[in-house]
Residue, then its C-alpha position, 0 to 999 in steps of 0.5 A: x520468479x522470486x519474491x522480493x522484499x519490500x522496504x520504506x520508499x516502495x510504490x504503491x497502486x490501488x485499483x480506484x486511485x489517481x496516481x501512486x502512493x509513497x509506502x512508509x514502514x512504520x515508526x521504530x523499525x529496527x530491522x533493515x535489508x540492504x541498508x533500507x527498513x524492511x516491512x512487515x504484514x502489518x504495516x497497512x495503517x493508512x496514513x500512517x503506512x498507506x498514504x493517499x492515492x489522489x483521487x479515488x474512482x471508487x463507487x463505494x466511496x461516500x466521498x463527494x464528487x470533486x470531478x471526472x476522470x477522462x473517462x467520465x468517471x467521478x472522481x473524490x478525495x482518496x482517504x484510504x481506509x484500510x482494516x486488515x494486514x497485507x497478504x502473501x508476506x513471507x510466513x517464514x521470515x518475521x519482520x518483528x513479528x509478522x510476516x516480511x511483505x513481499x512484492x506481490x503481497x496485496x491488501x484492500x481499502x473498504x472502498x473495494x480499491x485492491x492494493x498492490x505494490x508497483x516497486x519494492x523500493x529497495x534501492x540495489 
């Protein structure tokens, strides 16, 4: 199956999260793919990139507990903490320098949550 590029607008899951989360390229992208910014492996800044998944399940998270889950989980404030690029973008095709990200391209939070990319965003 191909890879597909991923764009601003892309949807976003992490393994220990509440809900999904928007993907945004970062500020003063310049190259587009059908009409829509293209992103790169280095578009991982949370917050800036990565916004929050709602609440986080996480064990490692040293954020206080604000409730349960339906299955009795805690659950915390999700602050994503995210210290290394995506992996599995497209080594071939640079996006200003860094590999294009691709829908099967993952990253990690420091909190043990695996990132993955629910939608490429692109709008076709």
């Amino acid at each position: 199956m191909d890879k597909i590029y991923v764009v601003d607008g892309a949807t976003l899951q992490c393994s220990f999260g509440s809900e999904e989360s928007i993907f945004k390229v970062s500020p003063g992208r310049e190259t587009y793919t059908n009409g829509q910014l293209q992103a790169n492996t280095g578009d991982f800044k949370p917050m800036v990139n990565i916004m929050t998944f709602k609440k986080c399940s996480s064990p490692s998270n040293p954020a206080p507990v604000i409730g349960t889950d339906d299955k009795g989980r805690p659950q915390k404030i999700c602050t994503p903490v995210i210290t290394m690029p995506w992996i599995n973008g497209k080594e071939n095709t640079l996006i200003e320098g860094c590999p294009a990200l691709l829908d099967n391209s993952t990253t990690m939070c420091i909190w043990c949550g695996k990132i993955t990319i629910s939608d490429d965003g692109q709008q076709v």
